[in-house]
C-alpha positions in Angstrom: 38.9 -53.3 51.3 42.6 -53.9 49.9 43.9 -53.9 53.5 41.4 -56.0 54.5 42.5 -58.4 52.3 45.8 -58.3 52.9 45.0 -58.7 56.6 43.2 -62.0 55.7 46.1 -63.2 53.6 48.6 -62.3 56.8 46.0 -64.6 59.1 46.1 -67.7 56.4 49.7 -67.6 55.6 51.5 -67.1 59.0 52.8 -69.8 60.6 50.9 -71.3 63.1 53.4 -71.2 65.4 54.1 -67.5 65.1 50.6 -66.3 64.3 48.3 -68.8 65.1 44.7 -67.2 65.0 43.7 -69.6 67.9 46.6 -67.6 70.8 44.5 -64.8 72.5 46.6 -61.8 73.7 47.0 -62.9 77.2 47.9 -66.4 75.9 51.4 -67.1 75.4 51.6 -69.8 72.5 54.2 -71.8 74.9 52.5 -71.5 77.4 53.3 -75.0 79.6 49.5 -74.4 81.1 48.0 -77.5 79.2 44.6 -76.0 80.0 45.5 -72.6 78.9 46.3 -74.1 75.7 43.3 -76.2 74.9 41.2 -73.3 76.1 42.6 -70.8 73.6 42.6 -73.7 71.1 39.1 -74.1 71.2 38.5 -70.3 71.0 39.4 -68.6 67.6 39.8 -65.2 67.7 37.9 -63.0 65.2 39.8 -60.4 63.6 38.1 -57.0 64.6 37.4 -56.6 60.9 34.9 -59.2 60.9 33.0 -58.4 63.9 30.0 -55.7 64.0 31.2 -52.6 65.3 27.7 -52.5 67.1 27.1 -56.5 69.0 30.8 -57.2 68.4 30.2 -60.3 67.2 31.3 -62.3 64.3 28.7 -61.1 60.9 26.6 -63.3 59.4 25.1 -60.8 56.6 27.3 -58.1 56.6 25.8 -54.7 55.0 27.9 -51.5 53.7 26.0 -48.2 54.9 26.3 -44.7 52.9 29.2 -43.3 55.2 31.4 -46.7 54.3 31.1 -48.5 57.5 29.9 -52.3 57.5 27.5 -53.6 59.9 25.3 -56.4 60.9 22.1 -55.8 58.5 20.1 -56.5 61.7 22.0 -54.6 64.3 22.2 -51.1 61.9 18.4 -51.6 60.7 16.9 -51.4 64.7 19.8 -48.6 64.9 18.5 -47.1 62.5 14.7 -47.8 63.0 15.3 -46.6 66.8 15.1 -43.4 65.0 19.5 -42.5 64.8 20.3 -40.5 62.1 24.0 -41.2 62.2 26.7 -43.8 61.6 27.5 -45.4 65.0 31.1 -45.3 64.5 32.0 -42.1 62.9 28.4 -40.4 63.9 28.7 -39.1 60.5 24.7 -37.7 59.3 23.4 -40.9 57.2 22.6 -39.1 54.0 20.8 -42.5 53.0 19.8 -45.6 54.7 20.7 -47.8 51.9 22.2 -50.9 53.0 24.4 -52.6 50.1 25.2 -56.2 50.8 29.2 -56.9 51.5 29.7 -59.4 49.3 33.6 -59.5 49.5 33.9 -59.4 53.4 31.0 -62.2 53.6 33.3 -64.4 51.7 36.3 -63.7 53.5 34.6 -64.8 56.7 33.5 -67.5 54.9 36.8 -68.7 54.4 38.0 -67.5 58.1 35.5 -69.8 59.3 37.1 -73.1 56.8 40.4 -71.9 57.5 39.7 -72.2 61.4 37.1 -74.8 61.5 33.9 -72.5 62.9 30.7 -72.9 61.4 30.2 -70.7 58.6 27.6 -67.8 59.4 24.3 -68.6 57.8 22.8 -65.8 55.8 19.6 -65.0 54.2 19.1 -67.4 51.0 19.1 -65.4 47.9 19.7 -67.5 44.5 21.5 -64.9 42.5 23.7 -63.0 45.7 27.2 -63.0 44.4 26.8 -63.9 40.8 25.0 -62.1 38.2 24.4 -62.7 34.5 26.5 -61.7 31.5 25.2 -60.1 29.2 25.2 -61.7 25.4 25.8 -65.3 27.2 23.7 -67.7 29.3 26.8 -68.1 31.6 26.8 -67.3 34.8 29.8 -64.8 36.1 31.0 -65.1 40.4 31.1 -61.7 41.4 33.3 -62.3 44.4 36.0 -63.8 42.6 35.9 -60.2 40.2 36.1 -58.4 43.3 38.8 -59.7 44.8 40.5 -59.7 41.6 39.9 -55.7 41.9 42.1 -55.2 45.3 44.6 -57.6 43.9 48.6 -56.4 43.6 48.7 -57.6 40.1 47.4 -55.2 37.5 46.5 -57.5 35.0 43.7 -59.0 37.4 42.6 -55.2 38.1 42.0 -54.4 34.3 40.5 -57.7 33.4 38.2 -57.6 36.4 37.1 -53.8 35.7 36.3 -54.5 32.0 34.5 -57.4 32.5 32.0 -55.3 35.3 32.4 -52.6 33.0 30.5 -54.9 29.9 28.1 -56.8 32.9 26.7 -53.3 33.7 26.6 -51.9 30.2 23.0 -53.0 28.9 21.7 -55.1 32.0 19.9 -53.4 34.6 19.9 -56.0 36.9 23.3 -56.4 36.4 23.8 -52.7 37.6 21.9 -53.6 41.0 23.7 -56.8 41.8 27.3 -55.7 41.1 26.5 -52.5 43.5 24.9 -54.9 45.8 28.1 -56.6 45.7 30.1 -53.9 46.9 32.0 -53.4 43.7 31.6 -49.1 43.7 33.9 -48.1 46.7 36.5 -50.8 45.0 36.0 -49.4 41.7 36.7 -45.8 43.1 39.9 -46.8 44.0 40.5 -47.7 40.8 40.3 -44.4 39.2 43.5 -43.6 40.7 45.3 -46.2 38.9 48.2 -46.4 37.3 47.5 -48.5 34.0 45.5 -46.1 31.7 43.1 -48.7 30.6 42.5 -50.1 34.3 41.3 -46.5 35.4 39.5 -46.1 31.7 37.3 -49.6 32.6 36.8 -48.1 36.2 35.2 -44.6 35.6 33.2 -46.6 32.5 31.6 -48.5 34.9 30.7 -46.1 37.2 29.1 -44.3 34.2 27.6 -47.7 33.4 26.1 -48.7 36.8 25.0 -44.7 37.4 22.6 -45.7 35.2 20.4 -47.1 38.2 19.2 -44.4 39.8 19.6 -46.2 43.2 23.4 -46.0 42.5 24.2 -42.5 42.2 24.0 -42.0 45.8 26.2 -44.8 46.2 28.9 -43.5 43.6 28.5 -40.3 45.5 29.1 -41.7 48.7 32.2 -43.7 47.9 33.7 -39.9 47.5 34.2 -41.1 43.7 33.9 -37.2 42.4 37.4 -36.2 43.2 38.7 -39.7 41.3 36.2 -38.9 38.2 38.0 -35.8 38.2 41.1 -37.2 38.2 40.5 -39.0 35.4 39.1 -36.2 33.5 42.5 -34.2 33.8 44.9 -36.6 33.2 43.0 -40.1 31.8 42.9 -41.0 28.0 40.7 -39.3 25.9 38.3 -42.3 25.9 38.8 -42.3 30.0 38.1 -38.6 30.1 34.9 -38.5 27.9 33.8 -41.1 30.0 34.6 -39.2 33.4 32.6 -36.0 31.7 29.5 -38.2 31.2 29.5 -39.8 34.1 29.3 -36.2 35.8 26.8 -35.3 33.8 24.7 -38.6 34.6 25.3 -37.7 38.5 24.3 -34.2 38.1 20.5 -35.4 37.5 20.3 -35.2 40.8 20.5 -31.5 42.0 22.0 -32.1 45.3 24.9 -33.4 43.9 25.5 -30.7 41.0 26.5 -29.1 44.0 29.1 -31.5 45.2 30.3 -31.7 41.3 30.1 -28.0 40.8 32.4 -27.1 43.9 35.2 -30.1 43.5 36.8 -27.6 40.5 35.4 -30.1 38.0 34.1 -27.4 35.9 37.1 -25.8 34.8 38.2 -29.4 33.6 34.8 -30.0 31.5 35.9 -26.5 29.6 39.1 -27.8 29.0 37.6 -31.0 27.4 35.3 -28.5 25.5 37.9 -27.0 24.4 40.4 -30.0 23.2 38.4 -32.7 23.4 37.0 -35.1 20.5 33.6 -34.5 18.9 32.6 -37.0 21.7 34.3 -35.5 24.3 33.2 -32.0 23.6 29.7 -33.0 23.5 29.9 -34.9 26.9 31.8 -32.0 27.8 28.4 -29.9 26.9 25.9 -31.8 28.4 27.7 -31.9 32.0 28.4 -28.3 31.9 24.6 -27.5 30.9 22.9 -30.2 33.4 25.2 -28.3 36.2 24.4 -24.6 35.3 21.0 -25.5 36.3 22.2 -24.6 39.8 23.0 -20.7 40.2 25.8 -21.0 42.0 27.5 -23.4 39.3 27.0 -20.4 36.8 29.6 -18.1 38.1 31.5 -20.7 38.4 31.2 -21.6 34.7 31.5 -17.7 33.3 34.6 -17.1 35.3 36.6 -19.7 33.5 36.1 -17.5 30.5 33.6 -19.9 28.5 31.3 -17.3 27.1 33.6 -16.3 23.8 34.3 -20.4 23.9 30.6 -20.5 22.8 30.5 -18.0 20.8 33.1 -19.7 18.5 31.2 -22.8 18.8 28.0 -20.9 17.6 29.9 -19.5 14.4 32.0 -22.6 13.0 31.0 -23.9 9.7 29.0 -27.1 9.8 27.6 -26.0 13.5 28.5 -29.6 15.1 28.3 -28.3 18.4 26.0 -25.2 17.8 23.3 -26.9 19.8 24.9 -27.5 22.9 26.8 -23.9 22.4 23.3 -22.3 22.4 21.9 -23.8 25.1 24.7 -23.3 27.6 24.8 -19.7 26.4 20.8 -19.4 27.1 21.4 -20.4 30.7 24.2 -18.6 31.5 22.6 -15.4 29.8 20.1 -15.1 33.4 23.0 -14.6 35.4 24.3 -11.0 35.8 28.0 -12.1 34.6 26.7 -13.7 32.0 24.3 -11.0 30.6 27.4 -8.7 30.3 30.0 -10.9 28.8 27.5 -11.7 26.2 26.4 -8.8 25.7 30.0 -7.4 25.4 30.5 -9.5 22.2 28.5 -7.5 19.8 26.9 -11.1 19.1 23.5 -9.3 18.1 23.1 -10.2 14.4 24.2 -13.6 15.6 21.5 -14.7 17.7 18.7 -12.7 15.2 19.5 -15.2 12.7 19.4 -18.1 14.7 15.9 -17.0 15.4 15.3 -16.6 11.5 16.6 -19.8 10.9 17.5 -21.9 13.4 15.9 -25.5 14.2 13.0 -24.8 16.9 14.4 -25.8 19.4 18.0 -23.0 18.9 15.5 -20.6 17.5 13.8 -20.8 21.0 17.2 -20.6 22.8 18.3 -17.4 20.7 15.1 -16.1 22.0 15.9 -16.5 25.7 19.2 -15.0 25.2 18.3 -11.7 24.0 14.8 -11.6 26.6 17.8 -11.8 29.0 19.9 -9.3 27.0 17.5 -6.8 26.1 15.4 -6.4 29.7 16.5 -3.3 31.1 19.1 -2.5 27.9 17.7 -0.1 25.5 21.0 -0.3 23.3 20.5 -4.2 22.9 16.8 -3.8 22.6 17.0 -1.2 19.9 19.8 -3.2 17.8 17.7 -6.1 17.3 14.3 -3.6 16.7 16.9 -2.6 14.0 17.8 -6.4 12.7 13.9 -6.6 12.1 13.7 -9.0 15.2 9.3 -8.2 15.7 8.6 -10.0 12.6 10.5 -12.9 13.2 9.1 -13.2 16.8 5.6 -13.0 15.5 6.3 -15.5 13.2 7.9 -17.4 16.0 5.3 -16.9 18.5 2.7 -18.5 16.1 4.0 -21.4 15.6 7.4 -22.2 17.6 7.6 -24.6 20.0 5.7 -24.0 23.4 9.0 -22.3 25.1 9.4 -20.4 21.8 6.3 -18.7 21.7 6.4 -17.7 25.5 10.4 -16.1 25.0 9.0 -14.4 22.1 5.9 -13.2 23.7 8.3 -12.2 26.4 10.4 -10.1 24.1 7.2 -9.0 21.7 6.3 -7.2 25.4 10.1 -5.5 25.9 9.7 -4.0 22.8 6.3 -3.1 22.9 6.9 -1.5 26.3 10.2 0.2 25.2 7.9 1.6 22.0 5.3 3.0 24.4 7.8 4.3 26.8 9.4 6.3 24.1 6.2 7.9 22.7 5.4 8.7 25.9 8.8 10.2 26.7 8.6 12.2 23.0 4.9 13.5 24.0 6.4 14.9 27.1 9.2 16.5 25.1 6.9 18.1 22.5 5.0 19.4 25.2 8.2 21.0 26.7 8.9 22.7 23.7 5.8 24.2 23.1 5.4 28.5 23.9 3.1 29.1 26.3 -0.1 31.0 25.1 -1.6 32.4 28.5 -2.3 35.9 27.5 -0.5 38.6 29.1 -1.8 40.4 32.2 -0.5 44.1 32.0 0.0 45.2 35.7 -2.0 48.2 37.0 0.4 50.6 38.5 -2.5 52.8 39.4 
């Protein structure tokens, strides 16, 4: 959108005589043809920018699709109704056929058409398109004139622009829908890149502002925003980077996209923040990393960056701030093979046992799940926490523990109870084994 802009300033500013936007390309401007002249000054030409890639002509409602492109609304809704599944110009797959109005271009052909004394396009009425309401205040707030102020050269506009969106879409939900509507995500993307610390810090706030609206997400996605988040969560303030951390973990609702998150290397970043972050941070850092080892693939990913003793330490520090989100990180990643074993490998027993004797419900049910997953085919780990007295506190536990807790302890209540069986079974055989043989003896008749 910047060098869109910045197109639009060349067209206005030029000279006429140099650049006049009435000259066609086949027209010289000194042309002595007198009819050539008034022909080509009756005939504007419209910059490519503001015609629709699909009727070529000039927009009148201009609409942004997932993949980027603008369009006619009407043109892309019958190409789209005609049943095509891609984006005319790039043939990109649509992944959505959102249409987000383009708020910033309609105004800059809005201006195109002053500036060169064409009839403005009429577009659909709508009483609130461009402006929306700030929150805490009856006043009304142009949204055009903050988005322009967002692909302006001068960084002071950027970061006043981007903290004022940031407050609009902090409590307001309509707020969120209008300033998307208004094509304010892709610009706010950019953003994230910035140079000024506090510009990108009101950027990736607003993102995780306006993710809010589920009808968003897709659009933050599709604006490529992940690799700028992460970005921000590498080298942004610690505010900027707590921020970038919660906004992936408010994208990551959606599964498809813990998969776009989980492969862009964001993960080894949240660990970082787990690990040096604020209280804040670290618990931002928590919930992203939890949301996206709901997808297998992510937890590989996760135990590979050497996160299991991480938790561990978490689970063991006086005054247990982050002993929640420790546990239930270290629940998930205990049903993947890798994670069975590093967990396993840190004698971390005695640990979990007294989490389940006196955890809150809901860690006492998460110690549980661990050592199901730690115990099922291990009769070392199985025996050790026989050996803790782990079968009275999961009867205890599977009377009256939360609905998961009584299922995990019922779970492990039936490993043991197996493993008991098994082994009296296996003893029984044994005794039998040893036992002399009392068939009587046959002498031979050698007669």
């Amino acid at each position: 959108m910047s060098i869109l802009l910045k197109k639009f300033e060349n067209y206005v500013q030029a000279e006429y005589c140099n650049t006049s936007p009435y000259a066609s390309k086949s027209c010289c401007l000194h042309c002595s043809d007198q009819g050539c002249h008034d022909q080509c000054s009756q005939s504007p030409v419209i910059p490519d920018d503001f015609r629709c890639p699909i009727s070529l002509e000039l927009m009148k409602d201009p609409v942004i699709i997932c993949t980027g492109q603008t369009y006619e609304r009407k043109c892309i809704k019958k190409w789209v109704e005609a049943g095509h599944g891609t984006c005319p110009k790039t043939q990109q797959i649509l992944s959505s056929t959102t249409l987000t109005p383009n708020y910033v271009l309609s105004s800059l052909i809005s201006t195109w058409c002053e500036v060169n004394g064409v009839e403005p396009p009429k577009r659909p009425g709508n009483s609130r398109q461009g402006r929306v309401v700030s929150s805490g205040s009856a006043e009304s707030v142009a949204l055009d004139v903050l988005l322009s102020k967002l692909t302006s050269d001068n960084i002071e506009d950027q970061r006043t622009a981007a903290g004022e969106l940031r407050l609009l879409a902090k409590h307001n939900g309509d707020n969120r829908v209008f300033i998307a509507e208004a094509g304010a995500i892709p610009l706010l993307v950019g953003l994230l890149y910035a140079s000024d610390t506090h510009t990108q810090e009101h950027a990736v706030t607003a993102l995780l502002n306006l993710s809010i609206c589920e009808d968003n997400k897709g659009c933050i996605i599709s604006s490529e925003a992940v690799p700028g988040i992460l970005n921000v969560l590498k080298n942004g303030s610690m505010e900027a980077r707590e921020n970038a951390a919660a906004t992936f973990f408010s994208l990551s609702m959606v599964d498809e996209y813990k998969v776009i998150i989980g492969t862009s290397g964001a993960i080894p970043a949240l660990v970082a923040l787990l690990i040096d972050g604020s209280q804040r941070g670290k618990i931002d850092a928590a919930s992203a990393l939890f949301n996206l080892c709901i997808y297998q693939g992510n937890k590989g990913r996760t135990i590979r960056t050497g996160v299991v003793p991480l938790l561990m330490t978490l689970l063991r520090e006086p005054g247990g701030e982050m002993l929640d989100e420790a546990l239930a990180i270290m629940a998930i990643l205990a049903s993947h093979p890798d994670g069975k074993f590093a967990i396993g490998a840190l004698n971390a027993m005695s640990t979990f046992v007294k989490l389940i004797e006196n955890g809150s419900p809901r860690n006492r049910e998460n110690a549980t799940a661990v050592l199901v997953h730690l115990c099922g085919g291990d009769p070392q780990h199985l025996s050790e926490a026989k050996a803790l007295g782990v079968r009275t506190l999961l009867l205890d536990l599977a009377e009256n523990g939360t609905e998961r807790g009584k299922r995990k302890a019922a779970q492990l209540l039936e490993l043991i109870g197996s493993s008991e069986e098994h082994h009296e079974q296996a003893q029984m055989q044994a005794e039998a084994q040893a036992q002399p043989s009392h068939l009587p003896f046959i002498a031979s008749d050698t007669n």
